[in-house]
C-alpha positions in Angstrom: 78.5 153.7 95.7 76.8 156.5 97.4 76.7 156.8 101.4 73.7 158.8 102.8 73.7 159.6 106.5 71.5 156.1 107.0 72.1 154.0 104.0 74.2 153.3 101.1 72.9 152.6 97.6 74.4 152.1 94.2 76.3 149.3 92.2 77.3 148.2 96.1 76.7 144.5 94.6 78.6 145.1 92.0 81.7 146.4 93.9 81.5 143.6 96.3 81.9 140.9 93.7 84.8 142.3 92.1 86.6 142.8 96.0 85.4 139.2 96.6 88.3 138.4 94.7 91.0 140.1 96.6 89.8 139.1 100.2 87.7 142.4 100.9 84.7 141.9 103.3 81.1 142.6 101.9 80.2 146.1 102.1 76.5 146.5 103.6 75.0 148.9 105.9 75.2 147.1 108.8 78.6 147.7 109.0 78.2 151.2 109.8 77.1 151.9 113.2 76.8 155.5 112.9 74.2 155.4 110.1 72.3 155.3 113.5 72.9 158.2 115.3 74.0 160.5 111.9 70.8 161.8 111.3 70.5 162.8 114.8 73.8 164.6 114.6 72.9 166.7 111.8 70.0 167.8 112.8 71.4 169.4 116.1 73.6 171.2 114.2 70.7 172.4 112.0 69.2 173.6 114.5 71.7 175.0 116.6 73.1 177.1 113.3 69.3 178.8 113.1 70.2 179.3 116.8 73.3 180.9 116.3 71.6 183.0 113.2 68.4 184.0 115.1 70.8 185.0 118.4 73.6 186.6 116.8 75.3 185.3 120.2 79.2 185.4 119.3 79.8 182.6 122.0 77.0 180.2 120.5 78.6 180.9 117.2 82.4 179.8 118.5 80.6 176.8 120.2 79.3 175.9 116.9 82.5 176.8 114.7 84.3 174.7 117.5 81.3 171.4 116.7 81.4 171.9 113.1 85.3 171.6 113.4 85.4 168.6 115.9 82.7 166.7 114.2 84.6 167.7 110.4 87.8 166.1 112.0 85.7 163.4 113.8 84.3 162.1 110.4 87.4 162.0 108.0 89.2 160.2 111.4 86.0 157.5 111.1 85.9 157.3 107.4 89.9 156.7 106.9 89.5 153.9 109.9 87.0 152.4 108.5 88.7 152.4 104.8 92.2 151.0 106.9 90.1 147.9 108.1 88.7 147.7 105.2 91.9 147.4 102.7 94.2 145.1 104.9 92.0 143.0 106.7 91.8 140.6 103.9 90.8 137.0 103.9 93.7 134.6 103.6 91.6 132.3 101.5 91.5 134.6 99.0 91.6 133.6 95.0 93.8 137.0 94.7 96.7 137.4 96.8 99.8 139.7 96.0 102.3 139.7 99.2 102.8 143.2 100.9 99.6 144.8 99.2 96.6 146.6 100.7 93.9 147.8 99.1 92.6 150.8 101.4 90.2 153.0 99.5 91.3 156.9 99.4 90.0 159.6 101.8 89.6 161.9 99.4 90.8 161.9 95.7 91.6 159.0 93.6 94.0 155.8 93.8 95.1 152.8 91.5 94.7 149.6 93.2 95.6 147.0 90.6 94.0 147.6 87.9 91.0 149.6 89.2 91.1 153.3 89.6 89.0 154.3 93.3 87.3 157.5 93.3 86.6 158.9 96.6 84.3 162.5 96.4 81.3 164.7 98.4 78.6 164.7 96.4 76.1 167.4 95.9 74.6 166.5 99.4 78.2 166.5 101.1 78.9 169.9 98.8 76.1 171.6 100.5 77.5 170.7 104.2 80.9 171.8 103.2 80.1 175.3 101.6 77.5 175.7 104.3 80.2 175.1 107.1 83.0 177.1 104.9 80.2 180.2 105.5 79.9 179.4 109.1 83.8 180.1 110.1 83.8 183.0 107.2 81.4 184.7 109.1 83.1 183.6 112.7 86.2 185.3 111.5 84.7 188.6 110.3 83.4 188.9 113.6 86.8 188.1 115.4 88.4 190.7 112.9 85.9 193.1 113.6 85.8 192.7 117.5 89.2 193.3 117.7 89.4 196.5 115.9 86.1 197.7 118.5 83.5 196.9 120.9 80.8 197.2 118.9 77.4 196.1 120.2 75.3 192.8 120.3 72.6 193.8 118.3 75.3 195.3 115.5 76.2 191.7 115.3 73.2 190.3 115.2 72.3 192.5 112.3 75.5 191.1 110.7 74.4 187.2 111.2 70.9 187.8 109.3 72.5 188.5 106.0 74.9 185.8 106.7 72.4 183.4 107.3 70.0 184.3 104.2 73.3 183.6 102.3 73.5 180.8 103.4 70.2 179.8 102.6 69.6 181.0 99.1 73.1 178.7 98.5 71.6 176.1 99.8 68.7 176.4 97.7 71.1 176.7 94.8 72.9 174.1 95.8 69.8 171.6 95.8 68.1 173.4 92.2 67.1 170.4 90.0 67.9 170.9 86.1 69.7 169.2 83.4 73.3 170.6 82.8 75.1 171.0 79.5 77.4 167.7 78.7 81.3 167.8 78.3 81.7 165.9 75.4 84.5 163.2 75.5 84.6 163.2 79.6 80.7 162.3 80.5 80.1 158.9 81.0 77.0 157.5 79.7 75.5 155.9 82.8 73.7 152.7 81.4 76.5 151.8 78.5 79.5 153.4 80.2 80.3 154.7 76.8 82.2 158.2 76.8 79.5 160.7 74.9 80.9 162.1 72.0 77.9 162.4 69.2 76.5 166.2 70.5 72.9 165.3 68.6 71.9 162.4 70.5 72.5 163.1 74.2 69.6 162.9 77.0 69.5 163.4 81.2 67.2 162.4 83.8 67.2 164.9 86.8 65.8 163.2 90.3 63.7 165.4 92.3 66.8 165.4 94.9 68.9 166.4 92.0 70.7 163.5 91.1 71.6 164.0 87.5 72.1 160.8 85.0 73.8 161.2 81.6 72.7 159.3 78.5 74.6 158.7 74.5 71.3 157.9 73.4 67.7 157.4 73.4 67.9 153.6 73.2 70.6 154.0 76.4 67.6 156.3 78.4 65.0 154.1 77.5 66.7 150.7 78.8 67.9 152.2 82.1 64.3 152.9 83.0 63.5 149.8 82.2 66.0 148.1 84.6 64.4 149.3 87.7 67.7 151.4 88.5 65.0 154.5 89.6 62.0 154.8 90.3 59.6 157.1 87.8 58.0 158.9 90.8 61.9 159.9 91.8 62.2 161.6 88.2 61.9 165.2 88.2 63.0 165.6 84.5 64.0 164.0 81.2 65.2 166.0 78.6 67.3 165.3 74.9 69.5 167.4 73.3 68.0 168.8 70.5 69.3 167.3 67.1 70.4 170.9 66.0 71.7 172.5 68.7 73.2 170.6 71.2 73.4 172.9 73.8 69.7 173.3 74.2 67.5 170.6 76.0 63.7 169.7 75.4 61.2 167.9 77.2 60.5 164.5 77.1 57.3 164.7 76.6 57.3 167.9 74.3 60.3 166.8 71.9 59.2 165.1 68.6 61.9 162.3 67.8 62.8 161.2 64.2 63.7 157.7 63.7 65.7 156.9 61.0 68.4 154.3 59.7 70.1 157.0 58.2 70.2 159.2 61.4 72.5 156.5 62.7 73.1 157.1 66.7 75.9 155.8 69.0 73.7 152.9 70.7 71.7 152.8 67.4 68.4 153.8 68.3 68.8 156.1 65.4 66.2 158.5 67.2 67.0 162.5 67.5 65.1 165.0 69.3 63.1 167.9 68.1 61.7 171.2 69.9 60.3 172.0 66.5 57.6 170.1 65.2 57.8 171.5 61.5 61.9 171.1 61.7 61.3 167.5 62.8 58.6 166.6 59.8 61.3 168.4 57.6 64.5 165.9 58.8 61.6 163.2 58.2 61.1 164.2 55.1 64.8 164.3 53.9 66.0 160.9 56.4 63.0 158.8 55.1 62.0 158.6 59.2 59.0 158.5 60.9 58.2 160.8 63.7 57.5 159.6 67.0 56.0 161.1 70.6 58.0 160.2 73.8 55.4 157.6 74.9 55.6 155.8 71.3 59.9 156.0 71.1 59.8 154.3 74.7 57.6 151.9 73.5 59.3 151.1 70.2 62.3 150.7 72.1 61.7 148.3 74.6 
């Protein structure tokens, strides 16, 4: 499940059926009163820290260390409220019921409840906010150290907060770049099978244009989570495979010529690598007794 600062998406349907069972209420987005006023919240911080950059005032920037603080504190306070309501307010008609046991999800971090393991993590939109507020007090406490040691001038310290602030932009461009990532073989989860990925000549990602990353075993696994409606095609910024001989370097979709062959055998059995090179892919053709395919013609064969 993903929260956004007005929505929530993901396998929310999924979750509530399983805490049906244990007297949980349904999670859905009208739950969350402040999914109306968050947007507004962040973007008067936004533009208060280009204030604070443009300014250099030091007593803006305190004001906004202060807010970023508050509101930091503010949030985790909401979100472990919200998770305490959530675990123990069960329904007493429930079809699972173990005396004495809540099921509140964790803050941060992870936690068994029965037999379910509950993640709780920022992701790469919440890791932006963070790193970008971590910059903000780093740069509020080189400015305390360095008033105390002198009085230097306003425009010193405004000359100060314009490299700051760059750094923090070119991080937060960083932050948000969109490209496929190398797998870690035996922890990545395949996102449509669920299968740990293992085989280093079959792998494929699809990168959203927000930089969501999904991880595939296999062709045949890329092929049917399309297919399922899960994302939309104008949301995909990239899909790449490994290449079949070296699996640390990706190739375009649409560039890569895939060998299918019984004898390739793949974990989800497409049995379909991925070639940068045409000439190496007619040669694994050759000695697999495959056929080569484009990307339009393996999606196709596939379905």
């Amino acid at each position: 499940m993903n929260i956004w600062l007005n929505k929530i998406t993901g396998e929310v349907d999924i979750i509530n059926g399983l805490n049906h069972y244990i007297g949980m209420k349904h999670i859905k987005a009208e739950m969350f009163p402040e999914f109306g006023y968050l947007i507004y919240a962040v973007g008067f911080l936004i533009v208060l820290g280009l204030l604070v950059a443009i300014t250099g005032n030091r007593k803006l920037l305190t004001g906004f260390v202060a807010l970023l603080l508050i509101g930091a504190i503010a949030a985790m306070v909401d979100f472990y409220i919200w998770g305490y309501d959530y675990g123990h307010n069960l329904d007493p008609k429930a079809a699972i019921q173990v005396p004495g046991l809540f099921y509140q999800p964790p803050l941060l971090g992870h936690k068994t409840l029965l037999n379910f393991d509950a993640y709780s993590y920022p992701d790469s939109g919440g890791w932006v906010i963070i790193i970008a507020g971590l910059l903000v007090v780093g740069v509020w406490i080189l400015e305390w150290k360095k008033q105390r040691k002198n009085n230097r001038t306003v425009q010193f310290i405004h000359a100060k907060k314009v490299p700051a602030f760059i750094c923090m932009l070119s991080i937060w461009v960083s932050s948000c770049s969109v490209k496929a990532e190398p797998f870690q073989y035996g922890e990545d989860i395949c996102d449509d099978c669920k299968m740990t990925i293992m085989d280093p000549h079959f792998g494929a990602e699809i990168v959203t244009s927000k930089g969501r990353l999904y991880k595939f075993d296999d062709a045949h696994c890329l092929v049917h989570f399309l297919n399922s409606g899960r994302i939309k095609k104008e949301d995909i910024a990239q899909t790449v495979f490994v290449d079949f001989d070296q699996k640390d370097k990706f190739t375009e979709a649409a560039a890569t010529s895939f060998v299918v062959s019984p004898q390739l055998k793949s974990p989800m059995n497409s049995n379909a690598a991925g070639f940068m090179d045409l000439s190496t892919a007619q040669k694994k053709a050759s000695e697999t007794g495959g056929e080569i395919k484009s990307w339009a013609q393996l999606q196709e064969y596939l379905k």
